[in-house]
N, C-alpha and C positions, 0 to 999 in steps of 0.2 A: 444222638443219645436218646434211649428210649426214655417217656414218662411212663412212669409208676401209681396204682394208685394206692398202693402199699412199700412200705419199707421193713426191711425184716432186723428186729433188735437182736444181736448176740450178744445175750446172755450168758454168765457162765455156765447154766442148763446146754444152753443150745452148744456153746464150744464142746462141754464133756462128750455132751451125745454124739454132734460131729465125726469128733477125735473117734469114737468109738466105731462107728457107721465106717469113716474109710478103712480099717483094718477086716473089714467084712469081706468075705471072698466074692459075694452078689455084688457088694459097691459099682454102683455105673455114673461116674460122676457126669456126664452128659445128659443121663434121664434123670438125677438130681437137680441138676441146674436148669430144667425141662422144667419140672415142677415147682420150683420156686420160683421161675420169671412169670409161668402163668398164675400162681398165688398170688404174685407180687402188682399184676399185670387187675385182676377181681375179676378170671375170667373161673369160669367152670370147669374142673379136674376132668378128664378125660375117665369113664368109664371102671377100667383097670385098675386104678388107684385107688379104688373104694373109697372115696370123700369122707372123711370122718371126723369126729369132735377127739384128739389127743387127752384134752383133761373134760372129763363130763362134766365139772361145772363152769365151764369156761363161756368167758362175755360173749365169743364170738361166734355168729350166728351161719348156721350152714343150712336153712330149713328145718332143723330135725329139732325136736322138742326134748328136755333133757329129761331122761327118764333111769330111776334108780334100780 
């Protein structure tokens, strides 16, 4: 089993958005689950992904300074 240095909370945010995401005709749950184990893993998003802060005022630090 792998260690993690993150755990991912589902939320009822994160279930709705989910729910919403697999009805997507893009939906690739393999490059989903791509992205969450390296999240999950505190490594560095791969390029493509455009690394980003989801909520601007959010704790969680990605380098980037919050800016309005």
């Amino acid at each position: 089993m792998e260690k993690y240095k993150y755990q991912v909370d589902r939320t009822n945010k994160f279930k709705k958005e989910f729910k919403k995401m697999q009805k997507r005709p893009e939906y690739d749950y393999e490059e989903f689950e791509f992205v969450v184990k390296t999240l999950r893993k505190g490594e560095q998003l791969p390029a493509k992904y455009h690394n980003h802060l989801l909520e601007p005022k959010s704790e969680r630090c990605l380098g980037m300074p919050y800016k309005k």
